[in-house]
N, CA, C and O of each residue as an XYZ file, in Angstrom:
868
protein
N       7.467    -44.051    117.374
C       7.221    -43.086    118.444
C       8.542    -42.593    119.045
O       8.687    -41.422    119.395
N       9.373    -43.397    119.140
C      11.049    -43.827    119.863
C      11.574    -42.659    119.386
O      11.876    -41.659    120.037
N      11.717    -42.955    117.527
C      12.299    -42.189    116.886
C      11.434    -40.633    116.586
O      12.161    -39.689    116.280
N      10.178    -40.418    116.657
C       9.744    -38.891    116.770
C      10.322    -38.534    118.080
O      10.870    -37.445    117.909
N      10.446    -38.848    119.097
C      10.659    -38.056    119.874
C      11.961    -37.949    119.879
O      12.290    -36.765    119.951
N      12.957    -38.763    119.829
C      14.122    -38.455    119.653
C      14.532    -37.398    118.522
O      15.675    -36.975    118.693
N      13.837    -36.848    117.352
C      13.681    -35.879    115.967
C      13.180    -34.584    117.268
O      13.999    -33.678    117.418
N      12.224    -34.545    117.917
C      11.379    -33.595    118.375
C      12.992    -32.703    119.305
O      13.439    -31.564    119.164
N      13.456    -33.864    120.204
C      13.931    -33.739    121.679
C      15.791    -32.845    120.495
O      16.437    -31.830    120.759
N      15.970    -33.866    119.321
C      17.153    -32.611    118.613
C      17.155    -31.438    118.203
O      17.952    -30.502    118.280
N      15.231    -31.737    117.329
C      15.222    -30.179    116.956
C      15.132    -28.970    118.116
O      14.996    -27.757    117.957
N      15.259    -29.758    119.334
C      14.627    -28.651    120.417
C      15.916    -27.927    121.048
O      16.022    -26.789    121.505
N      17.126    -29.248    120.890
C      18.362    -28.889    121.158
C      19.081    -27.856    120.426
O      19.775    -27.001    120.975
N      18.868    -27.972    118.991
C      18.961    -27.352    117.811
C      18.715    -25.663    118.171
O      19.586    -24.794    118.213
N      17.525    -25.537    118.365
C      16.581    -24.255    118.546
C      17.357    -23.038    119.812
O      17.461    -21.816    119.907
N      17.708    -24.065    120.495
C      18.068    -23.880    122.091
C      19.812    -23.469    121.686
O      20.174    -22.357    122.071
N      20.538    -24.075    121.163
C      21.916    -23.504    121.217
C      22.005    -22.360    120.070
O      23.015    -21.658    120.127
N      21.262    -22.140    119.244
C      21.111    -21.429    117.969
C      20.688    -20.174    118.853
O      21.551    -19.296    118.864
N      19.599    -19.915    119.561
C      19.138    -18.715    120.488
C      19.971    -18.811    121.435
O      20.101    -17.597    121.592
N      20.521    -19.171    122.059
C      21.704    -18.964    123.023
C      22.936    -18.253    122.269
O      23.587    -17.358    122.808
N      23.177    -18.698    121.068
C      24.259    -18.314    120.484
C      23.474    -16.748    119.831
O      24.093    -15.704    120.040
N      22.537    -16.701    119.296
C      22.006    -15.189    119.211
C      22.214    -14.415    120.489
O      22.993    -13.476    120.652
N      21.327    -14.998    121.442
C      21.117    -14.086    122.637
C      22.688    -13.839    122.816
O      22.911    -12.668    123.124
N      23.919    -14.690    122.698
C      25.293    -14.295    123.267
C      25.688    -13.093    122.586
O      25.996    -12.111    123.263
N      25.721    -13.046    121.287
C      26.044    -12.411    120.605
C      25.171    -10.520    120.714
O      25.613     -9.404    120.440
N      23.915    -10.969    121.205
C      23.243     -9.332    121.074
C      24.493     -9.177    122.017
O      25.564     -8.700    121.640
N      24.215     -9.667    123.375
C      24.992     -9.132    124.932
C      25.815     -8.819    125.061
O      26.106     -8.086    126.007
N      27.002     -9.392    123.766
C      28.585     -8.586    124.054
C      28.756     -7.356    122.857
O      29.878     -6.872    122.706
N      27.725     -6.916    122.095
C      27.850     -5.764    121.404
C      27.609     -4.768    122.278
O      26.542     -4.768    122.891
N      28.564     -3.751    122.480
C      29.129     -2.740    122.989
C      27.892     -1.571    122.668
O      27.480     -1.315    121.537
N      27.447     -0.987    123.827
C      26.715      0.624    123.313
C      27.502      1.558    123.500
O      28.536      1.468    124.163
N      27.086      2.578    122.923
C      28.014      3.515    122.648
C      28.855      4.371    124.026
O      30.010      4.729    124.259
N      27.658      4.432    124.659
C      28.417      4.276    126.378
C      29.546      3.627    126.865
O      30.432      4.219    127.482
N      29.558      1.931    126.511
C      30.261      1.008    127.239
C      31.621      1.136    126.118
O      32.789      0.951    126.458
N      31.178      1.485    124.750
C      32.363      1.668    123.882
C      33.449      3.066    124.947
O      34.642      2.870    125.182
N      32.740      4.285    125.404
C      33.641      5.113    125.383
C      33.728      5.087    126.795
O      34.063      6.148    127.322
N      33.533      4.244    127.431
C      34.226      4.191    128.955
C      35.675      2.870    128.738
O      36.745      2.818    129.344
N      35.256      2.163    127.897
C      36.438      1.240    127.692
C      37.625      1.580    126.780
O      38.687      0.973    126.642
N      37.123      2.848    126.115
C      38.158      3.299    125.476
C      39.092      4.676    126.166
O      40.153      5.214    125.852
N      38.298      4.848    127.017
C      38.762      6.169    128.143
C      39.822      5.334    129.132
O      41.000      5.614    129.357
N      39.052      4.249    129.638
C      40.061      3.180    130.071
C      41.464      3.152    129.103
O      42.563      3.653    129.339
N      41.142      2.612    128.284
C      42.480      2.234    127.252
C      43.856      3.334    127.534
O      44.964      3.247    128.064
N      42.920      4.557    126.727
C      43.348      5.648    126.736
C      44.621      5.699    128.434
O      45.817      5.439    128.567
N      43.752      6.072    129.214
C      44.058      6.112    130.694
C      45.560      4.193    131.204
O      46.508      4.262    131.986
N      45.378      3.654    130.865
C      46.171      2.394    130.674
C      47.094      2.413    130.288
O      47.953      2.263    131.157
N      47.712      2.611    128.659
C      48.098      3.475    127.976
C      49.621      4.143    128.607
O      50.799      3.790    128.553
N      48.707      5.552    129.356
C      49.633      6.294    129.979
C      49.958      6.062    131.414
O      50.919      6.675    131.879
N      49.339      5.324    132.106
C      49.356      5.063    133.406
C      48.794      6.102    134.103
O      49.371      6.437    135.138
N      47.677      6.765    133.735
C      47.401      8.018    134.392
C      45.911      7.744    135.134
O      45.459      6.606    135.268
N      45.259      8.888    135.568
C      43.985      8.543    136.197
C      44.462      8.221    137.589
O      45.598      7.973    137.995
N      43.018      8.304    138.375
C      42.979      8.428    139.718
C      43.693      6.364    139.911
O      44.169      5.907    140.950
N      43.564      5.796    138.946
C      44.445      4.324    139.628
C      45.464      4.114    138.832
O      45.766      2.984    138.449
N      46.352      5.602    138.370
C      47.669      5.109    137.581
C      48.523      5.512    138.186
O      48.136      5.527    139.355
N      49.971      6.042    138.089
C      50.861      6.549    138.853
C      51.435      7.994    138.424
O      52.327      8.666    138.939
N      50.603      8.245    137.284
C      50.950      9.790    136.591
C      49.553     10.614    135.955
O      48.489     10.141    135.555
N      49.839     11.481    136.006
C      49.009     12.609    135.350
C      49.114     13.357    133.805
O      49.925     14.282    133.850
N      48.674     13.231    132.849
C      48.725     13.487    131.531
C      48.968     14.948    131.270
O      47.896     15.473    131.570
N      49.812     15.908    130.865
C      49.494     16.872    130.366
C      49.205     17.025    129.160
O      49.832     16.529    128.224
N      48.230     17.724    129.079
C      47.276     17.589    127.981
C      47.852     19.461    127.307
O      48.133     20.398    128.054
N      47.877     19.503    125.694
C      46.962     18.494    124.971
C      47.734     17.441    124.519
O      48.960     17.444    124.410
N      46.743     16.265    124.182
C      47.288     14.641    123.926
C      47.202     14.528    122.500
O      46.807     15.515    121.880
N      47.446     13.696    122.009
C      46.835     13.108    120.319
C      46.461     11.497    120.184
O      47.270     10.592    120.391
N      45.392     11.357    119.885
C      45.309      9.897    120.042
C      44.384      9.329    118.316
O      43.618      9.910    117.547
N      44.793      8.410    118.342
C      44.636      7.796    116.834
C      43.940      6.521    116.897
O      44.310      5.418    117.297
N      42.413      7.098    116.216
C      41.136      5.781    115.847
C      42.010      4.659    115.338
O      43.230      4.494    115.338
N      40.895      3.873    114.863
C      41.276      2.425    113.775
C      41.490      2.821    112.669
O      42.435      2.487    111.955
N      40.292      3.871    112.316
C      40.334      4.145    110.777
C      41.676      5.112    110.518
O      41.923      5.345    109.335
N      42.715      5.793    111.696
C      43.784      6.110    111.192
C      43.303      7.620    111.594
O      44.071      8.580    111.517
N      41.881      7.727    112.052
C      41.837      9.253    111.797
C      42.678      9.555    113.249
O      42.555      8.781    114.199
N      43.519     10.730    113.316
C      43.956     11.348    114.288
C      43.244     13.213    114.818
O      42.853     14.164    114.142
N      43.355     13.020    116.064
C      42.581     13.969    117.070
C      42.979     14.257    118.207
O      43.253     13.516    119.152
N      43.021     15.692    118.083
C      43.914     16.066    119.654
C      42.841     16.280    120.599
O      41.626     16.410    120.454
N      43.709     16.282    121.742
C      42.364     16.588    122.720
C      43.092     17.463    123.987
O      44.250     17.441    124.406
N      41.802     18.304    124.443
C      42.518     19.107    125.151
C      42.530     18.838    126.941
O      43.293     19.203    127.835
N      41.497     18.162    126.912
C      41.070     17.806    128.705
C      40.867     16.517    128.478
O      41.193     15.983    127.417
N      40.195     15.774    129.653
C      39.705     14.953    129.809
C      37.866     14.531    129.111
O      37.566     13.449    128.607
N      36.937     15.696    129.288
C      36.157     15.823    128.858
C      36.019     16.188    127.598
O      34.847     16.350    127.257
N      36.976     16.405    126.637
C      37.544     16.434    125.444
C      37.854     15.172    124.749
O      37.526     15.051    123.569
N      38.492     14.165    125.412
C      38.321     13.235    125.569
C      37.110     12.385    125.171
O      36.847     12.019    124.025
N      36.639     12.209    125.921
C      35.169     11.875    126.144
C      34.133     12.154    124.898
O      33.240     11.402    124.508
N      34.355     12.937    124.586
C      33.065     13.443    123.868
C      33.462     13.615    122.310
O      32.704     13.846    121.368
N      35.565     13.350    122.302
C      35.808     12.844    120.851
C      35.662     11.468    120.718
O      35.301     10.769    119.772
N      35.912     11.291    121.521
C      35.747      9.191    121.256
C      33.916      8.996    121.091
O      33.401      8.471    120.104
N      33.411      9.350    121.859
C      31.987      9.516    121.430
C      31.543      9.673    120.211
O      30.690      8.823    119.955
N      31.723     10.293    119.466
C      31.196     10.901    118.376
C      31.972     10.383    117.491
O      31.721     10.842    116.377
N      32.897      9.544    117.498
C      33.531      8.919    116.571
C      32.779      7.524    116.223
O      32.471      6.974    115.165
N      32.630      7.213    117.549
C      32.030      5.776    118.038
C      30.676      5.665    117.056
O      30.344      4.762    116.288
N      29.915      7.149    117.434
C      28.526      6.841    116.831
C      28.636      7.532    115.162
O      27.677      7.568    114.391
N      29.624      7.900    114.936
C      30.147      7.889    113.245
C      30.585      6.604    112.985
O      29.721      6.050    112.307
N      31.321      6.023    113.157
C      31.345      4.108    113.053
C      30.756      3.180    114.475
O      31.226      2.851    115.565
N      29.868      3.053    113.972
C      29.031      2.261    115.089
C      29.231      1.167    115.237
O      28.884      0.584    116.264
N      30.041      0.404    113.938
C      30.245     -1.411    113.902
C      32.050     -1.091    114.750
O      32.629     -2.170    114.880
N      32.739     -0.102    115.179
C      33.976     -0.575    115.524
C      33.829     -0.943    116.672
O      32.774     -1.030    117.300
N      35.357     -1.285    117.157
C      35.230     -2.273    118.498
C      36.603     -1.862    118.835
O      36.627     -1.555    120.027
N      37.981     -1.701    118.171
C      38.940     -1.465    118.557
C      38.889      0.033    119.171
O      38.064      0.935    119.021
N      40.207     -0.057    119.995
C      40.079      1.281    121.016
C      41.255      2.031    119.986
O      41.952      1.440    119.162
N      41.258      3.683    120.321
C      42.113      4.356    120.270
C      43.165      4.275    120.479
O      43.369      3.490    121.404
N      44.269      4.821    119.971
C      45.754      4.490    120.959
C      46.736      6.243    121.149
O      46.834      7.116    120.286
N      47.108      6.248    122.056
C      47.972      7.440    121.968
C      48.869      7.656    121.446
O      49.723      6.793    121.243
N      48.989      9.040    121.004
C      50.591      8.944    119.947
C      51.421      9.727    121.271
O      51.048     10.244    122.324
N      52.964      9.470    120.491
C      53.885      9.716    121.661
C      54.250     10.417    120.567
O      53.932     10.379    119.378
N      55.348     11.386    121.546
C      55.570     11.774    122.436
C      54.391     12.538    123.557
O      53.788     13.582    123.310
N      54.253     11.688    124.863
C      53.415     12.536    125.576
C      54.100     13.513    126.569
O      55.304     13.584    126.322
N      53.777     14.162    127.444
C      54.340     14.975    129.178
C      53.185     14.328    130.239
O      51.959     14.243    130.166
N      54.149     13.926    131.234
C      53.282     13.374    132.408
C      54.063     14.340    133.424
O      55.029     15.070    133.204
N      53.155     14.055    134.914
C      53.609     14.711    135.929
C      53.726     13.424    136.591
O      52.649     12.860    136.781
N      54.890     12.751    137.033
C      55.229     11.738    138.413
C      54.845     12.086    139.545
O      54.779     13.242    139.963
N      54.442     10.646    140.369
C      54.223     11.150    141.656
C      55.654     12.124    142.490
O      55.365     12.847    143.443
N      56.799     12.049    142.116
C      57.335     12.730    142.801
C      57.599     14.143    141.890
O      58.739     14.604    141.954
N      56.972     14.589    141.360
C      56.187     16.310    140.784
C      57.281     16.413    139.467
O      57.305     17.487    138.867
N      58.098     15.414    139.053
C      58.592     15.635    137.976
C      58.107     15.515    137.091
O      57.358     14.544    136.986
N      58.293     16.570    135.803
C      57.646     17.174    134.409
C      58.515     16.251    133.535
O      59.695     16.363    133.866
N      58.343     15.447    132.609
C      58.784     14.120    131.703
C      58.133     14.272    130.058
O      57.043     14.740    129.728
N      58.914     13.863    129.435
C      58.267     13.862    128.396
C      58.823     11.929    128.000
O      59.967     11.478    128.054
N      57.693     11.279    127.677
C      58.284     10.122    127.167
C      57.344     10.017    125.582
O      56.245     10.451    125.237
N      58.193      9.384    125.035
C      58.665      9.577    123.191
C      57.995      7.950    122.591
O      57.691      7.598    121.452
N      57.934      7.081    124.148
C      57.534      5.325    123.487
C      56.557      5.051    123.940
O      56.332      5.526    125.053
N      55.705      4.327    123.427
C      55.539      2.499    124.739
C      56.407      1.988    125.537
O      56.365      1.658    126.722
N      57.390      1.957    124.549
C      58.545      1.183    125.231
C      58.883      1.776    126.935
O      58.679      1.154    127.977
N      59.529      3.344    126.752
C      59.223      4.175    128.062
C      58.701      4.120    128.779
O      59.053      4.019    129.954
N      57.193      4.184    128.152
C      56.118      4.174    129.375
C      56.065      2.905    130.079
O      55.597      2.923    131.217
N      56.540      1.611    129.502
C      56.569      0.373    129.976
C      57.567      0.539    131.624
O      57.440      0.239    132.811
N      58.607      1.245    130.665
C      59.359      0.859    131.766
C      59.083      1.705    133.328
O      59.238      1.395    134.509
N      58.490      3.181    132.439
C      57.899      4.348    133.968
C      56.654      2.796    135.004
O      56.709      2.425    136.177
N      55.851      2.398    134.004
C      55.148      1.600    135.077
C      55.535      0.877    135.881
O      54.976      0.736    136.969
N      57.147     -0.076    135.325
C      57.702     -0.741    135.956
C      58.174      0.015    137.209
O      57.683     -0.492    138.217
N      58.998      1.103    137.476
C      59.192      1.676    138.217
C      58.169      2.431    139.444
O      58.346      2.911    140.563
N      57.198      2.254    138.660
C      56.357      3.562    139.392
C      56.087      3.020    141.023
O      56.138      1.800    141.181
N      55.806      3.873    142.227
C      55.469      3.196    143.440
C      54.404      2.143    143.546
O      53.392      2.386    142.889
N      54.412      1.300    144.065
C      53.212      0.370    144.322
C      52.841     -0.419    142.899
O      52.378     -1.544    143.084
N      52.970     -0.008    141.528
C      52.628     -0.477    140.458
C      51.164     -0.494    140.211
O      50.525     -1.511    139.942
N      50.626      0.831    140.332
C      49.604      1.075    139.854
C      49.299      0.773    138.506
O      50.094      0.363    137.661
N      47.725      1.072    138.319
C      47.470      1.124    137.027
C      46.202     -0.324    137.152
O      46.177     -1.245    137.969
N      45.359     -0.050    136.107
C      44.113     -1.416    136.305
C      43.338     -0.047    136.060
O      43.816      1.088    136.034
N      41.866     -0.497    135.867
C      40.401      0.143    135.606
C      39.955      0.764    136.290
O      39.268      0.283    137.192
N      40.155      2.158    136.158
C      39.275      3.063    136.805
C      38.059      3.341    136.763
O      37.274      2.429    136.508
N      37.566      4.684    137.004
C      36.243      5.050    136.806
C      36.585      6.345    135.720
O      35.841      7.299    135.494
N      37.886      6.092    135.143
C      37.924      7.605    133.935
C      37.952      9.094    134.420
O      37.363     10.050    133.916
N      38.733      9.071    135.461
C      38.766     10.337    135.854
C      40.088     10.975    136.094
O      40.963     10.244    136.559
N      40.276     11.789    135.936
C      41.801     12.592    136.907
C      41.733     12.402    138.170
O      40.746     12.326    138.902
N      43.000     12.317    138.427
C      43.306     12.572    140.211
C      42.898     14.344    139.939
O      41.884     14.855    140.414
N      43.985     15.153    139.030
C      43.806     16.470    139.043
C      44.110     17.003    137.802
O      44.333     16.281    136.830
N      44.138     18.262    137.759
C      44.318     19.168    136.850
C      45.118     20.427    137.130
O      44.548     21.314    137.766
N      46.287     20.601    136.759
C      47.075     21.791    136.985
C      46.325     22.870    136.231
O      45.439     22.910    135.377
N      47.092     23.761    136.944
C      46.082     25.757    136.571
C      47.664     26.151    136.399
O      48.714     25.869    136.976
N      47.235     27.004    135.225
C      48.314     27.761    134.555
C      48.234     29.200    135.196
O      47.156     29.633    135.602
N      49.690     30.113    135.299
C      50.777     29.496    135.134
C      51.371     28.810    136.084
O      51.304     29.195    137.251
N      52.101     27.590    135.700
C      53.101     27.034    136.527
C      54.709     27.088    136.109
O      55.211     26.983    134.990
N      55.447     27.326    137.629
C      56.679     27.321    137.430
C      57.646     25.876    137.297
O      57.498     24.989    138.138
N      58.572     25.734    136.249
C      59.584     24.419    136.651
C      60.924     25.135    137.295
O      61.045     26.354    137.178
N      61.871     24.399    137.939
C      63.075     24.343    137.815
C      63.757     23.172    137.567
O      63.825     22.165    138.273
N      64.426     23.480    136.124
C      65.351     22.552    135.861
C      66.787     21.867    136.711
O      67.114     22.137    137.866
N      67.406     21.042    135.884
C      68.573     20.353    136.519
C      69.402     21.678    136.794
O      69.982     21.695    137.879
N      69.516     22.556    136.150
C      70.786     23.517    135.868
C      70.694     24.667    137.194
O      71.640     25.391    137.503
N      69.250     24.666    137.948
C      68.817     25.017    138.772
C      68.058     26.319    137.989
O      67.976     27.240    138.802
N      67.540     26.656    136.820
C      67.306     27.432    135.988
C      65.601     27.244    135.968
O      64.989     26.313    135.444
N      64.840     28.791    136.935
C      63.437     28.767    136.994
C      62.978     29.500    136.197
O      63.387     30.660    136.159
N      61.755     28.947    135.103
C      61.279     29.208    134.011
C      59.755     28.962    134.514
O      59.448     27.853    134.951
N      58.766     30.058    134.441
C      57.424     29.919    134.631
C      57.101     30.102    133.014
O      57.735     30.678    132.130
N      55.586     29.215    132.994
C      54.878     28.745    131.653
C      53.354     29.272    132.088
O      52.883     29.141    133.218
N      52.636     29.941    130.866
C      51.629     30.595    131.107
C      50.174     29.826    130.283
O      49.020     30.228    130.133
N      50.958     28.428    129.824
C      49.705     27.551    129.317
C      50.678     25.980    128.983
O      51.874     25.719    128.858
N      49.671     25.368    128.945
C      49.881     23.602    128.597
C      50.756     23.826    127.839
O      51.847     23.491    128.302
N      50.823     24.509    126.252
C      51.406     24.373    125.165
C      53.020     24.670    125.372
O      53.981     23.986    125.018
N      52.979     25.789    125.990
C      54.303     26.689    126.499
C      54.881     25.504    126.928
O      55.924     25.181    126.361
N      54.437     24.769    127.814
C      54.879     24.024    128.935
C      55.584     22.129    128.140
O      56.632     21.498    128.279
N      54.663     21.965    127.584
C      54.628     21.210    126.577
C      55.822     21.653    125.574
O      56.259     20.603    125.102
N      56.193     22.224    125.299
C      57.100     22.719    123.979
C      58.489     22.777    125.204
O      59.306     21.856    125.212
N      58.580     23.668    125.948
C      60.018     23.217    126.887
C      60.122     22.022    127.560
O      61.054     22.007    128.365
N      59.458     21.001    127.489
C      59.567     19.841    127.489
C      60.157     18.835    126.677
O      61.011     18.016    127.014
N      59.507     19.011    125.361
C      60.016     17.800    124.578
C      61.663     18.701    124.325
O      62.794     18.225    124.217
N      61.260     19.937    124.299
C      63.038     20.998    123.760
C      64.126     20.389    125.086
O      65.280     20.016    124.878
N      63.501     20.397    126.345
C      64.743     19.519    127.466
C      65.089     18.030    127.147
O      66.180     17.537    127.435
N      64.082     17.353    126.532
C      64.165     16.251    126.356
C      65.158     16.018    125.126
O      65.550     14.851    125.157
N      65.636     16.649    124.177
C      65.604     16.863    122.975
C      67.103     17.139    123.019
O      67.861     16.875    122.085
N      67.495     17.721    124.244
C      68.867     18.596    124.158
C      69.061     17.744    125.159
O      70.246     17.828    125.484
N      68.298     16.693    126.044
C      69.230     16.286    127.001
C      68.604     14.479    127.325
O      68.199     13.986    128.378
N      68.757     13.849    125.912
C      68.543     12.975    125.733
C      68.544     11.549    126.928
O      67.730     10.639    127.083
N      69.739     11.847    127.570
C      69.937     10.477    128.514
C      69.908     11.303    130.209
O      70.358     10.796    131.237
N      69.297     12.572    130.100
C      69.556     12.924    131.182
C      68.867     12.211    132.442
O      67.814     11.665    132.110
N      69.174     12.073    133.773
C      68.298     11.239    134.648
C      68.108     12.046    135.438
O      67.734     11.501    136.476
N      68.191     13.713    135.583
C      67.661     14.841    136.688
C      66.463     15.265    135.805
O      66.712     15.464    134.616
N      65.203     15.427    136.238
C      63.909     16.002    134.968
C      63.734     17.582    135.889
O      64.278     17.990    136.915
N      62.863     18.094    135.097
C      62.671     19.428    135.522
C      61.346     18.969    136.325
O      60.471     18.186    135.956
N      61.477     19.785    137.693
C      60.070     19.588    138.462
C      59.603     20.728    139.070
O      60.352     21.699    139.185
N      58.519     20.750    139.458
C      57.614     21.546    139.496
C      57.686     22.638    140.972
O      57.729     22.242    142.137
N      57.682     23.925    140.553
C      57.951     24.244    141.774
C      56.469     24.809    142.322
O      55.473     25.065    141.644
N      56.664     24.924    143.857
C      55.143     24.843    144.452
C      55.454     26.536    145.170
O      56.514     27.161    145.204
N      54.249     26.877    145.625
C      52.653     26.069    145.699
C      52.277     26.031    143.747
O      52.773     26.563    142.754
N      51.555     25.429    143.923
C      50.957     25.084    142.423
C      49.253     24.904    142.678
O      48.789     24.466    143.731
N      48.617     25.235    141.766
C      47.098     25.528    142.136
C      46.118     23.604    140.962
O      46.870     22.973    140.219
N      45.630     23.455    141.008
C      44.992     22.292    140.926
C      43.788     22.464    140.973
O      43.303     23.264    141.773
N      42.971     21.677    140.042
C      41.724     21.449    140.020
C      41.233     20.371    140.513
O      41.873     19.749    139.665
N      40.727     19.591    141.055
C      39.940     18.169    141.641
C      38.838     18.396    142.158
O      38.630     18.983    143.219
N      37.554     17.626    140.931
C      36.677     17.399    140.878
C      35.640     18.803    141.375
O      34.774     18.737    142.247
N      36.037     20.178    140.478
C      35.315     21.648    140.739
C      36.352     21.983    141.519
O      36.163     23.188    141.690
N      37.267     21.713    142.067
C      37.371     22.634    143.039
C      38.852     23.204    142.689
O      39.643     22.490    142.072
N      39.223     24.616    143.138
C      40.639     24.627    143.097
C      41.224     24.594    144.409
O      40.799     25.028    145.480
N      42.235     24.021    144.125
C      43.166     24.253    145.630
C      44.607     24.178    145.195
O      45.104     23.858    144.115
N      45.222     24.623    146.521
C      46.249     24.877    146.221
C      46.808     23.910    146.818
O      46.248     23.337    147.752
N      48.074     23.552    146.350
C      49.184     22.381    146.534
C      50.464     23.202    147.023
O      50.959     24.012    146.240
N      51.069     23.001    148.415
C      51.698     23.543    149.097
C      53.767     23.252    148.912
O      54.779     23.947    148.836
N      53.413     21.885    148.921
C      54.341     21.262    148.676
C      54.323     19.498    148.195
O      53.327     18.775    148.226
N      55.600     19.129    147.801
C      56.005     17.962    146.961
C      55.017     16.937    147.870
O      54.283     16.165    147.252
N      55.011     16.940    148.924
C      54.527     16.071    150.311
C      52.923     15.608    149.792
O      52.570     14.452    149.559
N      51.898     17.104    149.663
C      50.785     17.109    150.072
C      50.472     16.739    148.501
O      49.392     16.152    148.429
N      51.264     16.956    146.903
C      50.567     16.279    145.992
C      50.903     14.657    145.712
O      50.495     14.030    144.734
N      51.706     14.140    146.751
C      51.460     13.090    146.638
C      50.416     12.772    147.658
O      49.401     12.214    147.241
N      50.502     13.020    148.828
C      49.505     12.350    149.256
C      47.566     12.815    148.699
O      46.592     12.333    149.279
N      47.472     13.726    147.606
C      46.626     13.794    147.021
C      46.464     12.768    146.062
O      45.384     12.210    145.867
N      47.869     12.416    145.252
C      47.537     11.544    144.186
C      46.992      9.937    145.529
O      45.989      9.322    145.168
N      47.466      9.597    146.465
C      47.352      8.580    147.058
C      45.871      8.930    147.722
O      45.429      7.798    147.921
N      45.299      9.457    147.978
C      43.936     10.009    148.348
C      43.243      9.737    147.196
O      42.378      8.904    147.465
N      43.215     10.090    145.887
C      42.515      9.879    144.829
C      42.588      8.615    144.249
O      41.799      8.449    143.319
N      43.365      7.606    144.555
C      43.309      6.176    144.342
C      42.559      5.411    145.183
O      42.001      4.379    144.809
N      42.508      5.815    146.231
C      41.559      5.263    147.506
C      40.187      5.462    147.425
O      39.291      4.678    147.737
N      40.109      6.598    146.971
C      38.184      6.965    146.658
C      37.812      5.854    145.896
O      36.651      5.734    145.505
């Protein structure tokens, strides 16, 4: 009797860690949802950007699956809806995207950058105020509206009439002025998108305290 129940009371143990170990296993497979908010994360991590990073992406970006495939993207919601559709074209992956460099960010203090590494971006986080950066909710602080003007180190003002324009005299300053430590920044007012709306950005003052407003929400 001793020994049936002791057979009964293992196989029951048996049964019990075997469905625990199933049930664990359904619970941490990723839906296609939770895949592309953690990879929007990544993405956003990455560059230190988003409403809890310390910079803003100018887009367009390029970022590169597992399988190697590469894809530009032009917004944020571009974004979104390529990682999506990749996700549910390989449904068994799990690894995230990664960005290719050279990217252009905007600093909280309105300077236009182009960084070329990881390595770089390591060190912009190190620097950045407060040391932002951690899990957002996947969003922009903002979105610049074209055209915008820079002035460079040389004191030399050059207005750009799209991302690309803007993007291309970027990596070309970067390119010709390799170790320079003056960047070209942005001259205001400058017009912005956040969350529908446009507004205008007056001065250096009021887009930081926008980017610091959009970390707080």
């Amino acid at each position: 009797m001793l020994r049936n129940l002791l057979s009964i009371c293992f196989l029951s143990l048996i049964g019990l860690l075997v469905f625990s170990s199933c049930g664990k296993e359904e619970s941490e497979v990723e839906t296609t949802e939770e895949f592309v908010t953690f990879a929007m994360q990544s993405v956003q991590e990455q560059s230190n950007s988003g409403k809890k990073g310390c910079f803003e992406i100018v887009y367009p970006i390029s970022i590169t699956f597992p399988d190697a495939t590469t894809e530009e993207i032009t917004d944020l919601e571009d974004l979104r809806t390529t990682i999506r559709t990749w996700k549910e074209n390989n449904p068994d992956a799990t690894d995230k995207p990664a960005i290719n460099y050279p990217i252009e960010i905007i600093t909280e203090d309105g300077e236009m950058l182009t960084v070329t590494s990881m390595e770089e971006m390591k060190a912009l986080k190190r620097d950045c105020r407060g040391h932002h950066g951690g899990k957002g909710d996947c969003k922009d602080c903002f979105e610049i509206q074209y055209p915008v003007s820079l002035v460079f180190p040389d004191g030399t003002v050059t207005e750009f009439a799209s991302r690309m324009e803007l993007k291309m005299a970027l990596r070309a300053f970067k390119e010709a002025n390799p170790d320079a430590t003056e960047r070209p920044t942005l001259v205001f007012p400058i017009t912005v998108l956040q969350e529908d709306e446009l507004i205008t950005v007056n001065s250096l003052e009021e887009l930081q305290q926008m980017k610091e407003d959009c970390k707080d929400d």
